[in-house]
N, C-alpha and C positions, 0 to 999 in steps of 0.2 A: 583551337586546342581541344582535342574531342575524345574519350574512347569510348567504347561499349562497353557499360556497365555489367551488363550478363557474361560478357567474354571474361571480363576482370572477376566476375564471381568464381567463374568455372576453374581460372587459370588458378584463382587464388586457394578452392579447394583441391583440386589435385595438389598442391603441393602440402595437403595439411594445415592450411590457416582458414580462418575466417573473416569475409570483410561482412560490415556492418550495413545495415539499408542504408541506401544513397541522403547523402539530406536534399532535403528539394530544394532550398536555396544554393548549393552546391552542382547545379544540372542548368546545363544552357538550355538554351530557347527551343534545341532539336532533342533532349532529354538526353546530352550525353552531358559527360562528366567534366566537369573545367578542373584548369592548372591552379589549384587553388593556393599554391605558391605564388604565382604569379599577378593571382588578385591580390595577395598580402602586400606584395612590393608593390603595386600601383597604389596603394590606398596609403601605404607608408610616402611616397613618392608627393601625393597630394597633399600629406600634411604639411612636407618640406616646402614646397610651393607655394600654399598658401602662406607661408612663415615670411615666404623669402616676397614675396609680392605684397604681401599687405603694407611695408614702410611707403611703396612705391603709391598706393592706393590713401594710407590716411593721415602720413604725415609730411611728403613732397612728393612731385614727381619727379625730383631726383633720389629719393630714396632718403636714407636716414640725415637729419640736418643737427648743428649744435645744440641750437634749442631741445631739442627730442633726447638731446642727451646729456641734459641739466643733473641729473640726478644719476649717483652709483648704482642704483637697479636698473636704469634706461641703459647706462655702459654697458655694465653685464649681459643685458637682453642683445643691445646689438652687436657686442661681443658675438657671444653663443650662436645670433642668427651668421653672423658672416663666417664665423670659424665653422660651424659644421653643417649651414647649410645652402650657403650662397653658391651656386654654380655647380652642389653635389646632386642635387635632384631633378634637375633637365636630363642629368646624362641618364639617372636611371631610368627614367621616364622614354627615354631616347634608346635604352637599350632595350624594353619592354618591349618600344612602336616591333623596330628591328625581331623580336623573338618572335611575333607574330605572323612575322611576312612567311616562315615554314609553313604556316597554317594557311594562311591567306592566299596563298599563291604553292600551294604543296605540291601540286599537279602541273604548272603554270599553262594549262591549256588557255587557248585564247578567252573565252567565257572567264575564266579567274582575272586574268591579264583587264581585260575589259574592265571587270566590275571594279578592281582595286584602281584603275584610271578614275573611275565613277566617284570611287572613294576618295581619292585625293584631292578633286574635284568637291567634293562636298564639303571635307575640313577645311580647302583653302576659303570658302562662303564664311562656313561658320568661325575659323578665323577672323574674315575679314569684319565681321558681324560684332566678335566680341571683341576685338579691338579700336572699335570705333565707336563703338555704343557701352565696354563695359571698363577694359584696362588695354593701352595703348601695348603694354609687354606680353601681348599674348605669341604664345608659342606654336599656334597649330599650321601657319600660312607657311614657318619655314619648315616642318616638317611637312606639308601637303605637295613645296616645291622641292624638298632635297627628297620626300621617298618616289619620286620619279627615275632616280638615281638607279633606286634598286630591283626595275625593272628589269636592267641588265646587271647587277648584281646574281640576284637571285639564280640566274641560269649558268653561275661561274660556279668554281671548287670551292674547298672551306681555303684550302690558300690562298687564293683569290682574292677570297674576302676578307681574311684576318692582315693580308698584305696590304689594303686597298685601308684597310684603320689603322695599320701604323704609320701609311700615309699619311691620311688624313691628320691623327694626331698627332704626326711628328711635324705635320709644318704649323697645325693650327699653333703648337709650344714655340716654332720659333719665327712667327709671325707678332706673334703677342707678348715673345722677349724684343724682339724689334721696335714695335710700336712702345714698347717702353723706356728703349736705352734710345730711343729720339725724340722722346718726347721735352717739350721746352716750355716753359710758365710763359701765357700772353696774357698778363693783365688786362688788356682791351675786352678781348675775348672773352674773359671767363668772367669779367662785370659784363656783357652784352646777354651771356648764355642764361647768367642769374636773372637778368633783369625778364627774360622772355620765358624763365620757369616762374618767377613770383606771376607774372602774368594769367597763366596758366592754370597755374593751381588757384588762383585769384577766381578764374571761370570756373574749376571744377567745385571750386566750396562753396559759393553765391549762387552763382548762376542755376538757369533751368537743365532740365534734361538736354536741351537739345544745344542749347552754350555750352555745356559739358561735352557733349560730341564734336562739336567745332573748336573746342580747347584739344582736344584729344588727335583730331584731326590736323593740328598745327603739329603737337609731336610726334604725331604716328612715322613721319618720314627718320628722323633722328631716332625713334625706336627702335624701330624695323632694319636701320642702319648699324648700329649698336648691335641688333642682337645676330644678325648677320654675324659681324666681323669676332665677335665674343665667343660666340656658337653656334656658329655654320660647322664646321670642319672639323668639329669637336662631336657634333650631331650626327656625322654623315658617320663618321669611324666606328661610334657604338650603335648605330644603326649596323651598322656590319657585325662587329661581332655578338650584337643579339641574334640576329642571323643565323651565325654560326650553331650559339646556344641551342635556338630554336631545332638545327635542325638534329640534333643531337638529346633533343627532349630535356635539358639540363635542371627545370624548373619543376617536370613532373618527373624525374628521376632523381632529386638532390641528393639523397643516400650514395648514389652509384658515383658520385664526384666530390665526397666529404674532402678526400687531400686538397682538390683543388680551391673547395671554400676554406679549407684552416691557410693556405698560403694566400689570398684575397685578405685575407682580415692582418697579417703579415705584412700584406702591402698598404693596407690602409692605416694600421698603429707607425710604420716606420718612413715611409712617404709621404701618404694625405695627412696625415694629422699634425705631423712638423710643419707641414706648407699650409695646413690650417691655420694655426694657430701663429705664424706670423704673420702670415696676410694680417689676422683680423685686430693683432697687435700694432703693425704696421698702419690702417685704417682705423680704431676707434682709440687708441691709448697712443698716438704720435705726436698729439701735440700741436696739432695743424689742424686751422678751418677744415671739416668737411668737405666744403665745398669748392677751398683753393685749387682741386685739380693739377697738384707736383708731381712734380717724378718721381720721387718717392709716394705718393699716394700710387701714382699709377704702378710702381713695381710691387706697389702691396699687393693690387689688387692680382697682377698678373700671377704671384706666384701663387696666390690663393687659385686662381684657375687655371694654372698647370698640373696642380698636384690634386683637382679634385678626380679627374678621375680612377686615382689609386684610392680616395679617401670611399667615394661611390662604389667601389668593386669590394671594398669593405662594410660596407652596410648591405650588399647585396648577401655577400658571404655569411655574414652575422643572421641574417633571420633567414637563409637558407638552414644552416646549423640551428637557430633556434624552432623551426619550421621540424627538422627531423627529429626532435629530441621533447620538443615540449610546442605541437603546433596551438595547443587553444592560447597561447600565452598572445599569439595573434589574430586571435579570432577579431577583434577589436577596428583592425585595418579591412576585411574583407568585404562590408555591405559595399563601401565608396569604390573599392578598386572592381567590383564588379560591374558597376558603371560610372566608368574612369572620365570620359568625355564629359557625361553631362554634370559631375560633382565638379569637374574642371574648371567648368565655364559657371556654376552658381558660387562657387569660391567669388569670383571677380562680381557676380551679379550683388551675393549677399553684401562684403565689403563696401562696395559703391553705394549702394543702399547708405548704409552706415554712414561712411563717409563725407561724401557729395551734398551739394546744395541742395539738388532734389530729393533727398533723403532728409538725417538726421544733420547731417553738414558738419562731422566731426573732424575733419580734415585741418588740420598743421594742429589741433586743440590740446591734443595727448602726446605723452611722451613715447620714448619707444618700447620701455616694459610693456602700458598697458596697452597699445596697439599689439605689442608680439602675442598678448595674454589674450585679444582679443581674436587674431587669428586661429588662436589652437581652439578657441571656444567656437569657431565658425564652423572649424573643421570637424570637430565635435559633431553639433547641429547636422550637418548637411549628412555627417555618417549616419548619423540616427535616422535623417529624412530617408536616405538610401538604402536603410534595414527595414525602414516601413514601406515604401514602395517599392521593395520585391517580394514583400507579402501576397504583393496581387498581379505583378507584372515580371518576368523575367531580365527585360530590359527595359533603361532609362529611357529619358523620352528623346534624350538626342542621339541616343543608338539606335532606337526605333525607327528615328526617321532617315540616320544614315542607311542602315539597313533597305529601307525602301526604296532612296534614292537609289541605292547600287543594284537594286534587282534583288534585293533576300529573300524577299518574298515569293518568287519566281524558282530560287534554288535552294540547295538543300544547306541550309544556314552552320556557319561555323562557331567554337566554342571558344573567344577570347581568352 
């Protein structure tokens, strides 16, 4: 995502205005100008993430348990995590990858075509890397195999593509209404399932570094299968209409589609946030073990992820509008989303740390307030780290070495 700064001076004096000297944390790696919108939404995007991962990281590997939520602030916290963030921040994240690929492949001569193989190629490594050594729920291995998809996307119309997401997410919704209205309590089962996560978490809180990978390694398959079937089809759709976005500049022109961010925040107060907030009523204030796995849990959790993506297009739309009207008010999100991978993956490093045996071993100890209270303060941290190292570096260090492996250095580098 690149312009010419000098072009943007000229255009912007002939019409009578004045732009200000470029900020140099504001200029990619080839001294052009990034979508700094679009860093704000990555960096917002990782906080969500981080919120949404860390139950999964220090208090079970299934995620929030009754214990964690002894107390009416631990409710409240995992209230708030599942009502407005569970399942809203992959898809933003998911429509970002997608805005990118106008850039990434703008021209699609084979050279682009190539290098983004290279690229997908390298996330699915470093995927496989941080799900086995850091959190089992890492997200980059099904994006590395669904943006293969968009290899022949990319060279269809915008109908194509916005047809190809309403596919997509009209069947992931009645997939996932499906697997709910058949779903049936197996007692055997879900004491079998309990007894192989106490196990588990047993290795990731005691155990070494390297019993914590071979506990990680028992779940990675039931992971990976989960996030599959949860957010496969859900991913591949706002992969597309980031796409679309992209090609249309919607993120470094947000002024010229104000209508269309006031009806997003429309769809996200009358849609996402009703389906918010029963999901996460249905799931923390029902009445039922966490861990029982009913049908009623499970329809909680489905409608909370049917309805996130109206709630997602509403937080996009929100700091789009707060982006034109008052952008330092986000200046706050922009170090992390400027290097979005590697904050990605120290999110899961820092946590584990924390967490894990081989760390501090805080893992099932805390409730879920102070875990939720601990991830914002992570996310915190790592933004700070990533304000100070673009002091001296344009790029993070896991951009720098995707960069290499794809050939960046060989071509004339683009501006995330």
């Amino acid at each position: 995502m690149k312009t010419d700064h000098t072009t943007a001076l000229v255009a912007a004096n002939s019409a009578g205005t004045a732009l200000p000297p470029p900020d140099p944390q504001a200029l990619g790696a080839d001294g052009s100008m990034r979508d700094t919108l679009a860093d704000e939404l990555r960096g917002f995007a990782l906080l969500g993430i981080v919120v949404v991962n860390a139950p999964f990281l220090g208090i079970s590997s299934s995620g929030f348990t009754d214990t964690s939520l002894a107390s009416g602030w631990d409710q409240a916290a995992a209230f708030a995590v599942v009502a407005f963030a569970q399942a809203k921040f992959y898809l933003l994240f998911s429509f970002l990858f997608g805005y990118s690929l106008s850039y990434v492949l703008k021209d699609n001569t084979a050279a682009q075509r190539r290098a983004y193989r290279r690229r997908l190629a390298g996330l699915a490594v470093i995927g496989l890397a941080h799900g086995t050594l850091f959190f089992a729920g890492d997200i980059l291995l099904l994006y590395a195999v669904l943006g293969s998809v968009m290899l022949w996307l990319v060279r269809r119309s915008d109908r194509v593509a916005l047809t190809s997401a309403a596919v997509c997410l009209g069947v992931w919704c009645l997939l996932l209404l499906a697997l709910a209205l058949t779903a049936t309590e197996d007692a055997a089962a879900n004491r079998a399932w309990q007894t192989q996560i106490l196990q588990i978490d047993q290795a990731l809180t005691t155990g070494s570094f390297w019993e914590a990978v071979g506990a990680r390694l028992r779940l990675w398959p039931f992971a990976q299968t989960t996030i599959l079937i949860l957010n496969g089809l859900a991913v591949l759709g706002l992969f597309c209409i980031g796409l679309v976005a992209g090609r249309h500049q919607c993120l470094r022109q947000p002024q010229a589609y104000t209508r269309w961010w006031r009806r997003g925040i429309w769809l996200g107060v009358l849609i996402g946030l009703p389906g918010a907030l029963v999901s996460a009523l249905g799931l923390v204030y029902a009445g039922q073990p966490l861990d029982s796995q009913s049908p009623q849990q499970l329809m909680a959790l489905v409608i909370g992820f049917v309805t996130a993506p109206a709630l997602s297009a509403g937080y996009v739309s929100l700091l789009a509008l707060i982006h034109i009207h008052q952008p330092s008010w986000l200046a706050l999100f922009r170090p992390a989303g400027r290097m979005s991978l590697t904050c990605y993956v120290s999110e899961s490093v820092l946590l584990a740390t924390l967490f894990c045996g081989f760390g501090w071993g805080l893992m099932g100890q805390l409730g879920a307030g102070a875990v939720t209270a601990i991830a914002l303060a992570a996310w915190l941290v790592i933004d700070l780290a990533a304000h100070g190292w673009q002091g001296y570096a344009k790029q993070g260090p896991l951009e720098r070495l995707l960069a290499w492996w794809t050939g960046g250095s060989k071509r004339k580098p683009t501006t995330p």
